[in-house]
BAROFI-457402 format. One record per atom (N, C-alpha, C): atom name; residue in three letters; residue number from 1; x, y, z. Coordinates in steps of 0.05 Angstrom, whole numbers, padded with zeros to 5 digits. Layout:
residues N
+------+------+-----+--------+--------+--------+
! site ! code ! pos !      u !      v !      w !
+------+------+-----+--------+--------+--------+
!   CA !  ala ! NUM !      X !      Y !      Z !
...
+------+------+-----+--------+--------+--------+
END
This chain:
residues 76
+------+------+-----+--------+--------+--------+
! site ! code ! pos !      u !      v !      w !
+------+------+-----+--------+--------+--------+
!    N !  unk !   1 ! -00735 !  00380 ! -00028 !
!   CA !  unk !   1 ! -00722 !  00360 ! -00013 !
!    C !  unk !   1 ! -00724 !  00365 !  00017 !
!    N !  unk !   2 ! -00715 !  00383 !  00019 !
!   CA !  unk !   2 ! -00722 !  00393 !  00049 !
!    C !  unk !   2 ! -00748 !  00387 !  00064 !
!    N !  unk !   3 ! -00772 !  00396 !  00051 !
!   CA !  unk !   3 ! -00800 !  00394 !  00057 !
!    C !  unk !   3 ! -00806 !  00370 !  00068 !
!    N !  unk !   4 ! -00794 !  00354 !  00048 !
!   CA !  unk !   4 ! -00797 !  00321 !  00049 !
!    C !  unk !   4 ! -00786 !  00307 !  00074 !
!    N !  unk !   5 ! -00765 !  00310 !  00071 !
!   CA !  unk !   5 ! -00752 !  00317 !  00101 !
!    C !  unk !   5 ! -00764 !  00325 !  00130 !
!    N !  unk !   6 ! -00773 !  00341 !  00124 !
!   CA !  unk !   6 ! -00793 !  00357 !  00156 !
!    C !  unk !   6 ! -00812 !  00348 !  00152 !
!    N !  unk !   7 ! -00824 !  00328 !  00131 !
!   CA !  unk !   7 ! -00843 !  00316 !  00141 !
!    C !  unk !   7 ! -00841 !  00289 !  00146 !
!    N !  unk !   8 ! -00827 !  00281 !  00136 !
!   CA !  unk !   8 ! -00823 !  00248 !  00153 !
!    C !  unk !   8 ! -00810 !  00244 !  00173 !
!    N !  unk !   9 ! -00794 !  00265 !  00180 !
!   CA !  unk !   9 ! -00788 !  00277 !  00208 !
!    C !  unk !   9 ! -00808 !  00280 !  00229 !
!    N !  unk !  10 ! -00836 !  00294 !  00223 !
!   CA !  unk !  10 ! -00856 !  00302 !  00231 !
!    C !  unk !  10 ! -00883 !  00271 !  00237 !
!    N !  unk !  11 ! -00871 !  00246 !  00214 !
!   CA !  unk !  11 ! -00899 !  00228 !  00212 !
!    C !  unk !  11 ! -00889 !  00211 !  00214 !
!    N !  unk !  12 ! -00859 !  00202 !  00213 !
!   CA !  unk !  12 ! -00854 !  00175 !  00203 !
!    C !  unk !  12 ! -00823 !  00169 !  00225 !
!    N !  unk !  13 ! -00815 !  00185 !  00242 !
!   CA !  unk !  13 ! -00801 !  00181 !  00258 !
!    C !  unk !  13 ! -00790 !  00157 !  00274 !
!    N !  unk !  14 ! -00781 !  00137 !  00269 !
!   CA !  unk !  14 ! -00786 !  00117 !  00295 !
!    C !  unk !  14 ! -00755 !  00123 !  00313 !
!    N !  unk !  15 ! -00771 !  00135 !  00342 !
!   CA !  unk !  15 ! -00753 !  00137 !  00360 !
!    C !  unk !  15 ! -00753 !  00124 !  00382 !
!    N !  unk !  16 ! -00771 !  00107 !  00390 !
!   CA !  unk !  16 ! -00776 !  00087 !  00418 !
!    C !  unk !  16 ! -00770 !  00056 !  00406 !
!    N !  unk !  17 ! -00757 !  00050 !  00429 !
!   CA !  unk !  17 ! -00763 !  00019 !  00435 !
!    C !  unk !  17 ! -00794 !  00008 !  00418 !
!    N !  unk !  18 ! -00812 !  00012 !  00434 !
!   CA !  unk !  18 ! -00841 !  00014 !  00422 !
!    C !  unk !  18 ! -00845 !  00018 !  00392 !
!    N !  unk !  19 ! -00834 !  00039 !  00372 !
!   CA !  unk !  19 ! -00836 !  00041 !  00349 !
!    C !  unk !  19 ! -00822 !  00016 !  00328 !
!    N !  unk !  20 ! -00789 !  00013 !  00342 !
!   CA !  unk !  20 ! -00779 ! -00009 !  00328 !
!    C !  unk !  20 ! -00790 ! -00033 !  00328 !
!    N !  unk !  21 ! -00800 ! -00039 !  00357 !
!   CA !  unk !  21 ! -00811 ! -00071 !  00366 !
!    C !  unk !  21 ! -00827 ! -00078 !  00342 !
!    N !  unk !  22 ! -00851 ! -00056 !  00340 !
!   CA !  unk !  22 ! -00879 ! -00053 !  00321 !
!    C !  unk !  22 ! -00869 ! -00063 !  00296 !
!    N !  unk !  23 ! -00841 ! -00048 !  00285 !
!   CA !  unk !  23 ! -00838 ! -00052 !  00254 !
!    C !  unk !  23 ! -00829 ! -00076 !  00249 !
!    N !  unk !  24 ! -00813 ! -00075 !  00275 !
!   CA !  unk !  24 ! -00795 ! -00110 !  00271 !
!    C !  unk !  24 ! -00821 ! -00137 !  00266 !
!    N !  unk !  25 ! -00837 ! -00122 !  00287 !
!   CA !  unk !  25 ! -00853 ! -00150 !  00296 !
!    C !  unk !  25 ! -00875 ! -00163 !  00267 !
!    N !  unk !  26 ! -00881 ! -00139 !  00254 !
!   CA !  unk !  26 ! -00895 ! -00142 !  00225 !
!    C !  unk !  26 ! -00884 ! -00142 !  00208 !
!    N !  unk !  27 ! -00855 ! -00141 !  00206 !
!   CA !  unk !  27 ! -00837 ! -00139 !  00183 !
!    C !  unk !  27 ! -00837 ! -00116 !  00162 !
!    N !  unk !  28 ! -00848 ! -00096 !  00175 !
!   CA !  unk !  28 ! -00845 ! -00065 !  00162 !
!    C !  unk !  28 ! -00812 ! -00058 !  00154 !
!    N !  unk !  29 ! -00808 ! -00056 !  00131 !
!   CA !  unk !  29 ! -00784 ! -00047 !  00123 !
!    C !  unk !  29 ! -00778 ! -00018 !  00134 !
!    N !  unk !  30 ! -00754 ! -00006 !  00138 !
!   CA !  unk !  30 ! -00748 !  00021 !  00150 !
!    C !  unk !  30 ! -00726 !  00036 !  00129 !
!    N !  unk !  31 ! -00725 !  00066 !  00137 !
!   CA !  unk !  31 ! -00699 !  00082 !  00119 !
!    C !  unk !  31 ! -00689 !  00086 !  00142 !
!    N !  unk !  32 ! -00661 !  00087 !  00142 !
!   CA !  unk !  32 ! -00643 !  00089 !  00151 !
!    C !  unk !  32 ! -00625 !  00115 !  00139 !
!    N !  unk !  33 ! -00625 !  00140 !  00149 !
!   CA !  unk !  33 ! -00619 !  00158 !  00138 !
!    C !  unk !  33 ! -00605 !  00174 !  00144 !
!    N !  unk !  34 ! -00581 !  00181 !  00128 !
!   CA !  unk !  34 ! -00560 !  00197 !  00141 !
!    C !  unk !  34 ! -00564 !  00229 !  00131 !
!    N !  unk !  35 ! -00568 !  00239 !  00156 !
!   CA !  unk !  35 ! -00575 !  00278 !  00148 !
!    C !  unk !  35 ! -00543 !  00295 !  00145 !
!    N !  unk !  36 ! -00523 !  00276 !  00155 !
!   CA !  unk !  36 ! -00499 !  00291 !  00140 !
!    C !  unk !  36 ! -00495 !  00293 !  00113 !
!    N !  unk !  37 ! -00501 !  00267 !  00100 !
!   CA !  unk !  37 ! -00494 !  00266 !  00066 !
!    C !  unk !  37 ! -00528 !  00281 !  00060 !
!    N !  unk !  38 ! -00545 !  00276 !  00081 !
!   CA !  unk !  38 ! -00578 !  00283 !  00057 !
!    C !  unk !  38 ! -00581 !  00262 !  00055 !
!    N !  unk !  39 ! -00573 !  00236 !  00048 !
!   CA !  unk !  39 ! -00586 !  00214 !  00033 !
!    C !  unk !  39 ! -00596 !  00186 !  00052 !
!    N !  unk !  40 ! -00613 !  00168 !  00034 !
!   CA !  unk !  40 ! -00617 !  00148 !  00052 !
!    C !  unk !  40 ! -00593 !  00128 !  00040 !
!    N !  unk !  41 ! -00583 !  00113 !  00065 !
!   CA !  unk !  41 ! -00555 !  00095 !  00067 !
!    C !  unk !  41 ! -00573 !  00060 !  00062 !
!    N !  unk !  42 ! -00591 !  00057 !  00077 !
!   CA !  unk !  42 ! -00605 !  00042 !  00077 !
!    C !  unk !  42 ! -00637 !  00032 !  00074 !
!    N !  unk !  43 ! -00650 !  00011 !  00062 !
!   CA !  unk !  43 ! -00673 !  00011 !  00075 !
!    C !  unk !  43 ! -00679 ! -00021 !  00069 !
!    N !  unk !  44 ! -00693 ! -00032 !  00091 !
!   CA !  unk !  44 ! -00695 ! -00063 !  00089 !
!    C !  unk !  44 ! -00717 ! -00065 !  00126 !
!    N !  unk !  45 ! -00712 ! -00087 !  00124 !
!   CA !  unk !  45 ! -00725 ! -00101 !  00151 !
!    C !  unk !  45 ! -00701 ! -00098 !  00178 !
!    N !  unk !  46 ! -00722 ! -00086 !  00199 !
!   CA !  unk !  46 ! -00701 ! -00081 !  00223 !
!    C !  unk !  46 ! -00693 ! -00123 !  00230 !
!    N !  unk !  47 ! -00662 ! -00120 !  00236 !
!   CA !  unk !  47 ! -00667 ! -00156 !  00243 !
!    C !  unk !  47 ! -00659 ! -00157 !  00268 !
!    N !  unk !  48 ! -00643 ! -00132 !  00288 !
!   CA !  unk !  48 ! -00642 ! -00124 !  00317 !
!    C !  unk !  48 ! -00639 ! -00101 !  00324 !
!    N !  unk !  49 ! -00644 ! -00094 !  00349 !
!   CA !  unk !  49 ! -00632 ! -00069 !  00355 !
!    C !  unk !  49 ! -00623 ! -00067 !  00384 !
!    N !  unk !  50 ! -00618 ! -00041 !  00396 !
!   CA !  unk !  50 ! -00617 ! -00036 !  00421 !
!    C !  unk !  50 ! -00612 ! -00010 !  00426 !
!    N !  unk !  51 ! -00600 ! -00002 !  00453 !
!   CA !  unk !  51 ! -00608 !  00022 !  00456 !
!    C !  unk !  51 ! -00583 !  00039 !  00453 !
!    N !  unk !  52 ! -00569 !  00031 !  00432 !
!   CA !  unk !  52 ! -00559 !  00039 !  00414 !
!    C !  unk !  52 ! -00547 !  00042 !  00387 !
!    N !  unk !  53 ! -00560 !  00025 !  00374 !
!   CA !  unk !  53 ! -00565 !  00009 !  00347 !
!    C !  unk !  53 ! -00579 !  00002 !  00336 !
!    N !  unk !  54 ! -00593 !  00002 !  00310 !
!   CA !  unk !  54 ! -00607 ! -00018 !  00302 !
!    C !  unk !  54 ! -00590 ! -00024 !  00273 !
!    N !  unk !  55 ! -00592 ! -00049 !  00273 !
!   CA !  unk !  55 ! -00586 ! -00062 !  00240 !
!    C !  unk !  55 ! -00601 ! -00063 !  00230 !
!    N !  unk !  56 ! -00599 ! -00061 !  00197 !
!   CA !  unk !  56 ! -00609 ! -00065 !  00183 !
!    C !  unk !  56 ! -00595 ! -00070 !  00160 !
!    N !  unk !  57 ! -00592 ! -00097 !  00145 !
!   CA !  unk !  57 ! -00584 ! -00109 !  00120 !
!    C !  unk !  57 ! -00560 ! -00113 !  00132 !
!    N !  unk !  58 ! -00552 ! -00130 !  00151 !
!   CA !  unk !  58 ! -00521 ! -00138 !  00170 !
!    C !  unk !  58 ! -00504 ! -00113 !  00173 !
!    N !  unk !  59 ! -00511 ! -00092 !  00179 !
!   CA !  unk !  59 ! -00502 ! -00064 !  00191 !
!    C !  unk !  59 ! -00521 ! -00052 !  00210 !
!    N !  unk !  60 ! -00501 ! -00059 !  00228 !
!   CA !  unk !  60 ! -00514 ! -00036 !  00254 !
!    C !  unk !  60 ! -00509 ! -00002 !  00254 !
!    N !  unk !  61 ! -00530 !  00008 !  00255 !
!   CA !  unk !  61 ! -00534 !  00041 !  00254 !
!    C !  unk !  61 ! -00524 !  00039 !  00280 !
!    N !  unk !  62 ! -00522 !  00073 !  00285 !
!   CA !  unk !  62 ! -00518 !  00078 !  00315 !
!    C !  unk !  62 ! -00545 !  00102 !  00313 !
!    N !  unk !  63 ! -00562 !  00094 !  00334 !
!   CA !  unk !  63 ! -00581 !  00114 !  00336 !
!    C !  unk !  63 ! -00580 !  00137 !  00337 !
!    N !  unk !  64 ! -00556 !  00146 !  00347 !
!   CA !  unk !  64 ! -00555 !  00178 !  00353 !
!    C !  unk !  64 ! -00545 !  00188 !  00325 !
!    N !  unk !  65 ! -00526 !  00176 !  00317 !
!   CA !  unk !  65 ! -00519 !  00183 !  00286 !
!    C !  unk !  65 ! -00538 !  00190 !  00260 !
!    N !  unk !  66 ! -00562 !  00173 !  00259 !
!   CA !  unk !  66 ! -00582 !  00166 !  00237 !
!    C !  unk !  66 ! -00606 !  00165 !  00238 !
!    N !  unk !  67 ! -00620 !  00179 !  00211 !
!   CA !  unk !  67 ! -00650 !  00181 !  00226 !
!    C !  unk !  67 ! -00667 !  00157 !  00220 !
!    N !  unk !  68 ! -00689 !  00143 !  00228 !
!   CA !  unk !  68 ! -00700 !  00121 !  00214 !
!    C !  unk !  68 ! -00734 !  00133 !  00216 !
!    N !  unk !  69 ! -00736 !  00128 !  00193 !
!   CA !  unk !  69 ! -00765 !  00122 !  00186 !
!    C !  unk !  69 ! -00779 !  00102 !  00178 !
!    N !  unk !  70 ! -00807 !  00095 !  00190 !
!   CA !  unk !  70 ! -00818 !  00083 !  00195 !
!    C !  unk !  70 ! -00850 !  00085 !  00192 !
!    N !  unk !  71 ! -00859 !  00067 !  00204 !
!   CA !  unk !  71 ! -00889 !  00069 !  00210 !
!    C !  unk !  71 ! -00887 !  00070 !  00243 !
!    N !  unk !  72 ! -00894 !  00095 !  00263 !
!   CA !  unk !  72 ! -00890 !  00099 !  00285 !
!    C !  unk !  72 ! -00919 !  00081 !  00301 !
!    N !  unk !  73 ! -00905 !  00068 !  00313 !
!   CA !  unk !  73 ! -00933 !  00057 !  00332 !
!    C !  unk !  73 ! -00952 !  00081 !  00344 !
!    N !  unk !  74 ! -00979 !  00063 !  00336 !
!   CA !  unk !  74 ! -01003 !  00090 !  00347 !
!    C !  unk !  74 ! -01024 !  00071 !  00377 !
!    N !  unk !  75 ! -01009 !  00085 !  00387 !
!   CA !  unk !  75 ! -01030 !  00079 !  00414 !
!    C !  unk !  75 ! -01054 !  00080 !  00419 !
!    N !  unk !  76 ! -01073 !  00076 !  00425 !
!   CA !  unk !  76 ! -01097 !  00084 !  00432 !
!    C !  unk !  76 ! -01114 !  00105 !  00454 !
+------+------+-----+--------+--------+--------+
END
């Protein structure tokens, strides 16, 4: 479990403005994940966020609270 963990930590992180815009904008579904319980709370389509929130499924996360994973935007 753990492993699993440090690696989507490691590949699948979305922590920028830039990362959410990307998922929102193609409709990439996200996890929404709480590392106090271990488990994922959520996972669906981001429908807003900001720079301190994002919702997902009519609940706003608070960023600092939860991890989300994603597909991280790749620059060129």
């Amino acid at each position: 479990m753990i492993a699993l963990i440090l690696t989507k930590i490691t590949d699948k992180t979305l922590a920028t403005n830039q990362d959410l815009s990307f998922n929102q904008r193609i409709g990439l579904p996200i996890e929404v994940f709480c590392s106090k319980k271990l488990e994922t709370v959520a996972f669906g389509q981001i429908e807003s966020f900001g720079d301190t929130y994002i919702q997902v499924n009519g609940t706003r996360y608070c960023r600092e609270s939860y991890l989300f994973f994603g597909q991280p935007n790749l620059t060129a």
